[in-house]
C-alpha positions as CSV (number, residue, x, y, z in Angstrom):
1,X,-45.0,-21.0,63.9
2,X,-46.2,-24.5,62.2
3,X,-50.1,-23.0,63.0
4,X,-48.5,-20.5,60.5
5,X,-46.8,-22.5,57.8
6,X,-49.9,-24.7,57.2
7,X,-52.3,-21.7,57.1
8,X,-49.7,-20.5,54.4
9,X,-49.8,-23.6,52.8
10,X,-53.6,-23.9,52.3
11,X,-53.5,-20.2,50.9
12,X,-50.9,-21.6,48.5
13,X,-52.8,-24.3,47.5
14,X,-56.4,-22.5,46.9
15,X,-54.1,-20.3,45.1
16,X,-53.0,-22.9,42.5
17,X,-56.5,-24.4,42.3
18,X,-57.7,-21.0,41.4
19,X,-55.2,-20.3,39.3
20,X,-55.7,-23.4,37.0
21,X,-59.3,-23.1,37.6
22,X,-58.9,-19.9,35.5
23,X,-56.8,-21.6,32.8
24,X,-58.1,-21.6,29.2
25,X,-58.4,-25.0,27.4
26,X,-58.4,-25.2,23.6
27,X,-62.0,-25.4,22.4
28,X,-60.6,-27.8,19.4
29,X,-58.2,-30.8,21.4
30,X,-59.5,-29.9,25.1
31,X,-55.6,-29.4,26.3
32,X,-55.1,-26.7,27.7
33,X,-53.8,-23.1,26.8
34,X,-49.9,-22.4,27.5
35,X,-49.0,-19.8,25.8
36,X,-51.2,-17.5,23.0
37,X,-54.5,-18.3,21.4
38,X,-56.9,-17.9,18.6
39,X,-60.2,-16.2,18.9
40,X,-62.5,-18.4,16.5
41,X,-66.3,-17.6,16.0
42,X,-68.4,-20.6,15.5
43,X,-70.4,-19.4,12.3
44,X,-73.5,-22.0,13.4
45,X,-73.7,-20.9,17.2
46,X,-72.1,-17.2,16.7
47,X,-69.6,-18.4,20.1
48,X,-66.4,-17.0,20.6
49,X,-63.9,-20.1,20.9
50,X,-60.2,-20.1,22.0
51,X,-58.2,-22.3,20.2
52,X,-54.4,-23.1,20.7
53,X,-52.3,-22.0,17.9
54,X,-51.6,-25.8,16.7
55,X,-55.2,-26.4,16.0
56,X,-55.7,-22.8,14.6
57,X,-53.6,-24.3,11.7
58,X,-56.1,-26.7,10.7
59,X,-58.5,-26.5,7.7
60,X,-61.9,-25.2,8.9
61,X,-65.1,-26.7,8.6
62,X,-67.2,-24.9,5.4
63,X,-69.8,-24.8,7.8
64,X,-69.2,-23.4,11.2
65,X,-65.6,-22.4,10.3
66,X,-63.9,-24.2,13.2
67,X,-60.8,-26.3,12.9
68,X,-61.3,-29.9,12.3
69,X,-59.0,-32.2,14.2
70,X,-61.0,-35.4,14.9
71,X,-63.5,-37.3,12.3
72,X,-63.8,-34.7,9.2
73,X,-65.9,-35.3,6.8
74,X,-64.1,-34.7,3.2
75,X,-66.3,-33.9,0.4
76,X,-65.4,-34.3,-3.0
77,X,-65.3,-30.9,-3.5
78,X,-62.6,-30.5,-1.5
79,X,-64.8,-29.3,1.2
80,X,-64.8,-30.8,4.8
81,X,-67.1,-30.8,8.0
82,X,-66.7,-31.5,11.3
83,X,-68.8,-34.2,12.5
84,X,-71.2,-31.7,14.4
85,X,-72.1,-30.6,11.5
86,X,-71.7,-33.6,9.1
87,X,-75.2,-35.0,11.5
88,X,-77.3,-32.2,10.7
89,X,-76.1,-31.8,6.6
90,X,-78.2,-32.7,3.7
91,X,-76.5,-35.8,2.2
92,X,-78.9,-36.9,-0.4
93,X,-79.4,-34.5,-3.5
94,X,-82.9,-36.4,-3.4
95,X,-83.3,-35.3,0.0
96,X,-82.3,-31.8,-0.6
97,X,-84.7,-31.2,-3.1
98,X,-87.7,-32.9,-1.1
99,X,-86.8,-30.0,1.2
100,X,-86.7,-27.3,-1.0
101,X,-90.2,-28.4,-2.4
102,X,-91.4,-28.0,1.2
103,X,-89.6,-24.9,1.9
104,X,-91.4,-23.4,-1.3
105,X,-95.1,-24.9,-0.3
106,X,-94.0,-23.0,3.5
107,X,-93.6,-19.3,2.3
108,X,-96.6,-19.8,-0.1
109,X,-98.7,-20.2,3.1
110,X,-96.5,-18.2,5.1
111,X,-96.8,-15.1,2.7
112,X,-99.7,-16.0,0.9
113,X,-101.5,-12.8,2.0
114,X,-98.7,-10.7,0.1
115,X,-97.1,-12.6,-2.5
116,X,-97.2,-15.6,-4.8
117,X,-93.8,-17.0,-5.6
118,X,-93.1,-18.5,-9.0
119,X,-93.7,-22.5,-9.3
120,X,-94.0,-24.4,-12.4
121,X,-90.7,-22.1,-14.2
122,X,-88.8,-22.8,-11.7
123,X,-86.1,-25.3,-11.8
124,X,-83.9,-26.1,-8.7
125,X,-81.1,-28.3,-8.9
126,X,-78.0,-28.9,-6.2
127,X,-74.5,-28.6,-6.9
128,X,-70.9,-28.9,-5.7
129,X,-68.6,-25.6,-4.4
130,X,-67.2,-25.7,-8.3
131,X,-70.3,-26.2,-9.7
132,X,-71.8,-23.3,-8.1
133,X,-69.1,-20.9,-8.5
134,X,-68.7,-21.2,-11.8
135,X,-71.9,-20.0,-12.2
136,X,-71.3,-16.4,-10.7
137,X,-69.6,-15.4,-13.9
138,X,-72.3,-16.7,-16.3
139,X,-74.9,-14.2,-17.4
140,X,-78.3,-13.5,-15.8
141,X,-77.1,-15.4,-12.8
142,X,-76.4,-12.6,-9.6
143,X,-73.0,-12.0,-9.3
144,X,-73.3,-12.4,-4.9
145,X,-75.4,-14.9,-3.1
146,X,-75.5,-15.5,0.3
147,X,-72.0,-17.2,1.4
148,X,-72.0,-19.0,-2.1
149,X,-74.9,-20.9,-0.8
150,X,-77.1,-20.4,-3.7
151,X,-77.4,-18.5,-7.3
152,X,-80.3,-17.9,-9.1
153,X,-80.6,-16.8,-13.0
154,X,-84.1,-15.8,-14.4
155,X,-84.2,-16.2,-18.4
156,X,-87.1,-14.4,-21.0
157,X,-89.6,-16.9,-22.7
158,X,-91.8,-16.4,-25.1
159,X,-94.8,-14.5,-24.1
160,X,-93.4,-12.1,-21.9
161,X,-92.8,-15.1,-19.4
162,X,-89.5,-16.2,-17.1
163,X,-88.3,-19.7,-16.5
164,X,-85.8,-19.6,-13.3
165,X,-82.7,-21.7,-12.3
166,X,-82.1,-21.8,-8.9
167,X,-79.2,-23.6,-8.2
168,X,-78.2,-24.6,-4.5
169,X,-74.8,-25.8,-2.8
170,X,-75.0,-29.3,-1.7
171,X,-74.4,-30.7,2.3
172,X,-75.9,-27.5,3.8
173,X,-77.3,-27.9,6.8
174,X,-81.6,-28.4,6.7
175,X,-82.1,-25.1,8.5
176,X,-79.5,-23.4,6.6
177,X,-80.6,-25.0,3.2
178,X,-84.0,-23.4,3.7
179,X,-83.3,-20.7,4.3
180,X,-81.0,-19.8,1.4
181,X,-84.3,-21.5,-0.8
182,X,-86.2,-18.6,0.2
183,X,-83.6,-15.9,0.2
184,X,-83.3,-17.3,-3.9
185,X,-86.8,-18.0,-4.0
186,X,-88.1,-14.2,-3.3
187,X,-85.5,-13.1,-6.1
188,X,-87.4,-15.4,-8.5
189,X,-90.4,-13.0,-6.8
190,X,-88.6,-9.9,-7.6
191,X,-87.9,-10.5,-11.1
192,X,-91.7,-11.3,-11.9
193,X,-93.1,-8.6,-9.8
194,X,-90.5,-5.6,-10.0
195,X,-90.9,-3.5,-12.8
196,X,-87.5,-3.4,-14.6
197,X,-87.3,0.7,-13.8
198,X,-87.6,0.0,-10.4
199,X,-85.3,-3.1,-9.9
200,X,-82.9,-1.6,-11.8
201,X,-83.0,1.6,-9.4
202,X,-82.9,-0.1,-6.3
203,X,-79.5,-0.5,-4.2
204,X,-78.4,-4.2,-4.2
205,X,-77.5,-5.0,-0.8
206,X,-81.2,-3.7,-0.3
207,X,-82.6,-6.8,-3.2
208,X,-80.3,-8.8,-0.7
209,X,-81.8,-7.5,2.4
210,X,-85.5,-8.3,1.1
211,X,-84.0,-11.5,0.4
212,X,-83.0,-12.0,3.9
213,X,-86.0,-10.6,5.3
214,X,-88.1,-13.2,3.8
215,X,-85.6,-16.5,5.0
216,X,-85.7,-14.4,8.4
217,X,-89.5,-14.3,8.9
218,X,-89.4,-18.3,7.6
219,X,-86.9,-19.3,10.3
220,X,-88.9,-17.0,13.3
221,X,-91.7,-19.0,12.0
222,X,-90.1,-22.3,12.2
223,X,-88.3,-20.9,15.6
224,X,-84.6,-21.7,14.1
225,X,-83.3,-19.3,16.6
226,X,-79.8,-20.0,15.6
227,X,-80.4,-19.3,11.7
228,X,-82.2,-16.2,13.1
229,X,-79.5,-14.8,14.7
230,X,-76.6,-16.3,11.8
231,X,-78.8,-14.1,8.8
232,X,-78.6,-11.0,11.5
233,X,-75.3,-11.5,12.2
234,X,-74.3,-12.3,8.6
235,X,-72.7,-8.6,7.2
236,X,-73.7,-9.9,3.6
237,X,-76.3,-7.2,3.1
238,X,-74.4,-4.9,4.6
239,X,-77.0,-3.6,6.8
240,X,-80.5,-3.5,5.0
241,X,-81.6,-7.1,6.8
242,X,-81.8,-5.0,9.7
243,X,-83.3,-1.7,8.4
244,X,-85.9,-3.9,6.5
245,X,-87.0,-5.6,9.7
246,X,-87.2,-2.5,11.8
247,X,-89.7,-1.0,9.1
248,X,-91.1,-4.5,8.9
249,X,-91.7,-4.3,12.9
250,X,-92.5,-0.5,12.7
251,X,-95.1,-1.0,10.0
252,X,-95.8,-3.6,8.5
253,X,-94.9,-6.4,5.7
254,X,-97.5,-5.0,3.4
255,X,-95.8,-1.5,3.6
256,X,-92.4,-2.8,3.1
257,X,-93.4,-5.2,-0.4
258,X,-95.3,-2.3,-1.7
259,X,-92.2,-0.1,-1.2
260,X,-90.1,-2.6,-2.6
261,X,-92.7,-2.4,-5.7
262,X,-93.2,1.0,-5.9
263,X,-90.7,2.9,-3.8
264,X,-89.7,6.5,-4.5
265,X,-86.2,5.4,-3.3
266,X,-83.3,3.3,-3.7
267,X,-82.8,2.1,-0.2
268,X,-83.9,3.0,3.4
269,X,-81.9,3.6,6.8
270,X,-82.8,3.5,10.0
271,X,-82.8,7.1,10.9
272,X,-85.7,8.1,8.5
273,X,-87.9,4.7,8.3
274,X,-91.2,6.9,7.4
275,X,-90.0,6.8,4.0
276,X,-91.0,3.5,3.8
277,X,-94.6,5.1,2.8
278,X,-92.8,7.1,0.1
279,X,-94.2,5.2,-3.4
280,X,-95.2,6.5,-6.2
281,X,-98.7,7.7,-6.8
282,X,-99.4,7.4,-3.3
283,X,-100.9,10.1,-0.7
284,X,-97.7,10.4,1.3
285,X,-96.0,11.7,-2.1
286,X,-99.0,14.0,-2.8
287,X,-98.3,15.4,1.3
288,X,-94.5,16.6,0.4
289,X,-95.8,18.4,-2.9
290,X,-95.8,22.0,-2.8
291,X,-98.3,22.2,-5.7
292,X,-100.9,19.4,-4.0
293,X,-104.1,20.0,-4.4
294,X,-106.6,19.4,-1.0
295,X,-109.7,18.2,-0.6
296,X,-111.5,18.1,2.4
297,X,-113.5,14.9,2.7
298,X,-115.6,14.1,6.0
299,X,-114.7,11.2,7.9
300,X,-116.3,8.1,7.8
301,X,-117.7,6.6,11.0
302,X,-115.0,4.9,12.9
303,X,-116.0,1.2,12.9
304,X,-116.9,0.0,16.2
305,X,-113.9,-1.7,17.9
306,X,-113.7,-3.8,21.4
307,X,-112.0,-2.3,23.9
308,X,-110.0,-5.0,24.9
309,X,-108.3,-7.3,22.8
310,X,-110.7,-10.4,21.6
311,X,-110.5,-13.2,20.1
312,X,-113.5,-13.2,17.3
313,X,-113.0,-16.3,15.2
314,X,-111.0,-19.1,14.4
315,X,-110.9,-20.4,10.7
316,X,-108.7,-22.6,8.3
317,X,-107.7,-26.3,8.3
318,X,-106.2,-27.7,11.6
319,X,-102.8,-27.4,9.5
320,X,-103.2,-24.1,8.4
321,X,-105.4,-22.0,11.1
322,X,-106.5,-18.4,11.1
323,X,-107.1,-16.4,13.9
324,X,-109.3,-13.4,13.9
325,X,-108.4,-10.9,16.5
326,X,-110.0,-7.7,17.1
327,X,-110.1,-6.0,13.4
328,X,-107.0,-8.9,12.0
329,X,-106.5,-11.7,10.9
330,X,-103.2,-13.5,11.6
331,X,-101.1,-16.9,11.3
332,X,-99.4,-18.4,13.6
333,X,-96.2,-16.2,14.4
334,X,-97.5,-13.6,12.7
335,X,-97.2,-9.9,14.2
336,X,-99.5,-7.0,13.4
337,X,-101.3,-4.2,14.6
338,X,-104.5,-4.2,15.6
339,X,-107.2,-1.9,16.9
340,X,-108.2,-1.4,20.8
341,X,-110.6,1.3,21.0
342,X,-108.9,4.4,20.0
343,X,-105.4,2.7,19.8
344,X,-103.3,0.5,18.2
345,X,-101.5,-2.3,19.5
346,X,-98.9,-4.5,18.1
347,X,-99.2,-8.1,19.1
348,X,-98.0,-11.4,17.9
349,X,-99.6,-14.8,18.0
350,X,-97.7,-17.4,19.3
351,X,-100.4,-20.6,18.4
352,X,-103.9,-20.8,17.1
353,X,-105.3,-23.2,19.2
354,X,-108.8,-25.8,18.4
355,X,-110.8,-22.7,20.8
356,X,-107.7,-20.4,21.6
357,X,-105.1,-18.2,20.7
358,X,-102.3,-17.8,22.7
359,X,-100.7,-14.0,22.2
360,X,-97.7,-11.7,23.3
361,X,-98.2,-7.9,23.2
362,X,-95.2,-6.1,22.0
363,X,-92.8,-4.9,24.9
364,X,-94.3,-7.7,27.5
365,X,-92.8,-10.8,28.3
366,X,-95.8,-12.3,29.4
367,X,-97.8,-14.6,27.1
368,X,-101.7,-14.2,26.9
369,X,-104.5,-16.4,26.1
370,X,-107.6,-15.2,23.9
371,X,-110.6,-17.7,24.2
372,X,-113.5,-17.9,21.6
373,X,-116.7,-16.3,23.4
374,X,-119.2,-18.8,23.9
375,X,-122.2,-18.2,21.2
376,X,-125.5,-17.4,22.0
């Protein structure tokens, strides 16, 4: 009988021990959970937090939009930041422009192939949370921006020239204040380079999502996985971030800022991608015409083409190296196609080393490294 009780009383007691192993403590003040709870996503980390329904009441950090119980951070804005995110914000207005000078000189390298962003007419400057959104009802200036991070206005000079303000809330974090410089950044691109039939056609959530596109490829470069997956995440552009980096991934940049340019449509969706190609004047056009005219030309020679994939050259300064694999030439983080014998393959390089490349073939895990081949 007492053999009994205490083997009773030890399944009682692992009992309680799992039971308050199970329980659910308040991601905010640590206690734990009694009764109901909030669900509350960390905006930086994208985490699902519970928090207890006292600390749900409490005002939310502008950044990660958790409540703030210990050490905030009050702006004079009326803003306030929890002190996770007070260490990695942008204090100085000095600072914060140093950065976006740097963020600008990064996606003129980074996209130099393709674009060439505006740089002497454009002024930046960094404001307050009143500042900023007074400015969404002036004229010129776009009426949405990304989480009111930033707001750019692009005015006529004479001589058929623009002079753009881009105007940028203050204390964002570095990652995040870069990469709202280049979402505002390509729209200072778009109004120089779009013909005004053509911007004025396309769907705006789609101008957003080439926005986004751009700060995405900056942040893979600079690996900010978690501003990566916050601009993915984000529900902004309502989609077209995504459908611009599967045609992106699909194709290529080229194909997506020439359809941007010259595009026969407003917008694309992932169910019919190949219109990507679609642009005016262009031979995919010509293909869906009834009346096209054909004209049989003889192919050209293919151009001779390892079989395997090689590394053929390494040029460029050790802070800005190019890599020539195969039939292209690529950056580091880059990813492109390129041709293996009678194929394609789509690769991306991971670092362009002094005699190296070190590579990742789409759909493999496995990382590769390409060496120069000695010289005769």
């Amino acid at each position: 009988m007492n053999k009994r009780l205490i083997v009773g009383w030890f399944i009682m007691l692992a009992f309680t021990f799992a039971v308050q192993a199970q329980q659910w403590t308040c991601a905010v003040c640590g206690k734990p959970i009694i009764s109901e709870a909030r669900l509350i996503v960390d905006q930086i980390t994208g985490e699902t937090n519970r928090v207890c329904l006292e600390c749900a009441q409490l005002d939310r950090c502008f950044a990660c939009g958790m409540p703030v119980k210990d050490n905030p951070t009050h702006l004079t804005d009326g803003r306030i930041l929890c002190s996770r995110d007070a260490s990695d914000a942008v204090m100085s207005e000095d600072e914060a422009k140093d950065i976006c000078r740097s963020t600008k000189d990064d996606i003129d390298r980074l996209f130099s192939r393709y674009m060439t962003f505006p740089g002497d007419n454009v002024e930046v400057s960094i404001m307050d949370k009143f500042h900023l959104e007074n400015l969404f009802s002036a004229p010129g200036y776009h009426s949405d921006s990304v989480k009111l991070c930033g707001a750019t206005a692009s005015n006529p000079l004479p001589g058929g020239k623009l002079h753009h303000s881009i105007d940028l809330l203050s204390f964002l974090s570095r990652s995040r204040l870069r990469a709202v410089c280049a979402h505002e950044y390509t729209h200072t691109w778009m109004n120089e380079n779009l013909k005004p039939a053509r911007k004025g056609s396309l769907d705006r959530n789609t101008v957003e999502g080439f926005c986004e596109l751009i700060a995405y490829k900056y942040m893979e470069s600079r690996q900010e996985t978690l501003e990566m997956q916050n601009i993915k995440r984000n529900t902004y552009t309502q989609g077209q971030v995504e459908v611009l980096l599967a045609a992106d991934d699909k194709y290529d940049f080229n194909t997506v800022v020439e359809w941007m340019q010259n595009g026969e449509d407003s917008r694309l969706d992932l169910d019919n991608l190949d219109r990507v190609r679609a642009v005016q004047d262009a031979p995919y056009s010509a293909l869906k015409s009834p009346a096209a005219v054909w004209t049989v030309v003889p192919p050209a020679p293919p151009t001779a083409v390892p079989a395997t994939l090689v590394l053929k050259g390494i040029s460029g300064t050790p802070q800005e190296r190019f890599a020539l694999i195969n039939n292209a030439t690529f950056e580091t983080m880059e990813k492109g196609r390129v041709r293996v014998g009678q194929t394609n393959v789509l690769i991306r390089c991971l670092e362009i080393r002094d005699d190296s490349v070190i590579i990742q073939v789409d759909g493999s895990t496995e990382k590769k490294q390409l060496f120069l081949s000695a010289k005769d």
